[in-house]
N, C-alpha and C positions, 0 to 999 in steps of 0.2 A: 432561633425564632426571629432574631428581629433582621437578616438577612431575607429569611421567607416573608415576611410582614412586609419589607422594603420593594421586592421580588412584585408582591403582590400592587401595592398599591401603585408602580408602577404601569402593572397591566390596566389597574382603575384608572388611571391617568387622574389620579387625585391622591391627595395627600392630607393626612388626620393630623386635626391639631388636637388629639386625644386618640393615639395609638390602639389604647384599650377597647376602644369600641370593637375598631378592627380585630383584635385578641377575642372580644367575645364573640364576634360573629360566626369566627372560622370556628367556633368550640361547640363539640356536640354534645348533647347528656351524656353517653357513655364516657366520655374522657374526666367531670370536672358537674358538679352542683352547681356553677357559674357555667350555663351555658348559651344556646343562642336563641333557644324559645320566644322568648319574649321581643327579642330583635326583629326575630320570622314573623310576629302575629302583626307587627308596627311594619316590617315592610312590606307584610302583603298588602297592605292599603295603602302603601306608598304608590308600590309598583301597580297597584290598579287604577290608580287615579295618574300617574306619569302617562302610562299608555292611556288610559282613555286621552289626555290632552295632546299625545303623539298623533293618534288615530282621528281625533278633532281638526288636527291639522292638514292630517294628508289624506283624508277621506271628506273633502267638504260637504259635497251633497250625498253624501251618505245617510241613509233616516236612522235614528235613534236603536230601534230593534235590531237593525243590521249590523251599525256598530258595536252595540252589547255582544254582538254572536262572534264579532271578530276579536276584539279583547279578550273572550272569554280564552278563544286560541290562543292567542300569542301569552297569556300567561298560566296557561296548563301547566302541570309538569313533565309532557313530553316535549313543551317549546323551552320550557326555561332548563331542562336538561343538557342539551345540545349547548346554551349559552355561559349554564356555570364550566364545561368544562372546558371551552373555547378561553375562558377566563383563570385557568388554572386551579380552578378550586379543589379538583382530587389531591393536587398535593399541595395543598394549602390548608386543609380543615385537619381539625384535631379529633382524634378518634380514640376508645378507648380500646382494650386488648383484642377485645371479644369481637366488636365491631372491626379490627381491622381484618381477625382472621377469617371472619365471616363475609369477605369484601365491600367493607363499607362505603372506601372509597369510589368504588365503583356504581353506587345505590342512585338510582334516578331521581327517590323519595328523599333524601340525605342531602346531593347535590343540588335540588332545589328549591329546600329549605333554606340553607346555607346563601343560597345567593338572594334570597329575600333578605337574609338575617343582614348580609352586605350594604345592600338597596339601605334599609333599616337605619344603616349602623352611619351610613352617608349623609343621612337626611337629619340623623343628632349633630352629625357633626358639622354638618356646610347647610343645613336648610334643603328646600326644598327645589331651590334651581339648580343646588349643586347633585340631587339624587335625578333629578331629569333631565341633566345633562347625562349622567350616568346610562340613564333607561335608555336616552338617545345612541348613544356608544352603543351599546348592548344589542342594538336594534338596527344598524344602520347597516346590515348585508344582509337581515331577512325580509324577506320579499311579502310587502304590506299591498293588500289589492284588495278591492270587494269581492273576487271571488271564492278569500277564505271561508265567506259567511257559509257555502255549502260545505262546508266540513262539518262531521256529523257530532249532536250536541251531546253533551256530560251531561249527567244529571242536574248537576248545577246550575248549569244554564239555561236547561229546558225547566226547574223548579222559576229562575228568577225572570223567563221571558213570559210563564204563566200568569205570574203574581202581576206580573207588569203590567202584562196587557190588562187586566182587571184592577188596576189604579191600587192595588196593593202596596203593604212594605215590604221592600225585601227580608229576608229570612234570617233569623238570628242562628250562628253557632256557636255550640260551648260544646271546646273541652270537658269532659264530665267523668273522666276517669281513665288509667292509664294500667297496664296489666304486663306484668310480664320482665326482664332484664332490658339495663339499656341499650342492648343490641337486636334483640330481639322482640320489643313492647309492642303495645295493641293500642291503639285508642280509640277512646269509645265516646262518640259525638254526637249530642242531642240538636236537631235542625228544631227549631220552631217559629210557625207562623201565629202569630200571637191575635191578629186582627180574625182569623178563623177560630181561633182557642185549641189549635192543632200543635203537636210536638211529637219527633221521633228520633229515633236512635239509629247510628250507625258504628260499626267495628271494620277499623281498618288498620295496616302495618306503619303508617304515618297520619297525622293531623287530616294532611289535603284526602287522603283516602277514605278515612272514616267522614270526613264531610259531604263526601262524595256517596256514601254507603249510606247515611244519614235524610240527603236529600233523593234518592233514590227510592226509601223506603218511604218519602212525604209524599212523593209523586203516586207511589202504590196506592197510598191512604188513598190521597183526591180522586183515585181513580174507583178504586172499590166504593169510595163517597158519591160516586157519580159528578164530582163537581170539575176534575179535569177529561 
């Protein structure tokens, strides 16, 4: 392990003065009740706020709506796919039996948790310049232009450019229950707009899926509500 842990943080071009973060981040619930959950839920707001302040940078006159549609791209899980494994993470994360035979390593949903969990695990340990330095690494051979904005929107971000435009809060989600082995679980994600008194449910094979399935089914509501 601490050959790979070495291995790895050299590719992060950073170094833990608390190892263990790194150990939790690369660990998945299949493998270990200490896993990297909680890491992933701290760096998805990492990594969303590093890129917005990358995309503030290099999209100056950029309006507001435009940039929300391009962040939302750059931290999908088909963009941050491509970046955990340029980052080595299939063979870096801990998997358990089940998950390996069932090609975990390989999992899009898996690899891109995992590298939030990383984002995460950098921001405990160096702060917050030291994780957007990171997001900057990460980001510095994919091609940032306004004309990602026409790439076609997730639910998620057609839920939060709704709420937007209508001086709304964005949308709460919760975890709300989990089904299944840890190679194989479900999650089941309740979206709610709380200023409408609106809440709904999604079921999907990872967190970001069922948020996805979650907000999906809120856009349905407003729309059979006539309000979107």
């Amino acid at each position: 392990m601490k050959d790979r842990l070495t291995a790895l943080q050299q590719r992060l071009h950073y170094r833990f003065a608390d190892p263990g973060l790194l150990v939790l981040a690369t660990t998945h619930r299949s493998f270990s009740a200490d896993h990297n959950e909680r890491l992933e839920f701290l760096g998805d707001s990492v990594l969303g706020l590093c890129v917005a302040h990358l995309l503030y940078q290099r999209l100056a006159n950029l309006p507001e709506g435009d940039l929300s549609r391009v962040r939302a791209n750059l931290v999908r899980q088909e963009a941050l796919h491509p970046l955990a494994v340029a980052l080595g993470l299939p063979e870096s994360i801990r998997l358990g039996e089940g998950e390996l035979r069932s090609g975990g390593q390989k999992r899009p949903s898996i690899l891109a948790d995992a590298l939030e969990a990383v984002i995460g695990a950098v921001y405990l340990d160096g702060g917050f310049d030291a994780a957007q330095e990171l997001v900057n690494r990460l980001y510095q051979n994919v091609a940032i232009n306004p004309a990602m904005q026409a790439i076609g929107k997730d639910p998620k971000t057609e839920l939060q450019e709704w709420l937007q435009a209508r001086k709304y809060k964005l949308p709460n989600y919760v975890v709300v229950g989990t089904q299944g082995a840890a190679h194989r679980q479900t999650f089941d994600v309740e979206c709610e707009v709380p200023e409408l008194g609106l809440s709904e449910r999604g079921i999907g094979s990872s967190r970001r899926s069922g948020e996805q399935a979650a907000a999906a089914a809120m856009l349905q509501t407003l729309k059979t509500r006539n309000l979107a």
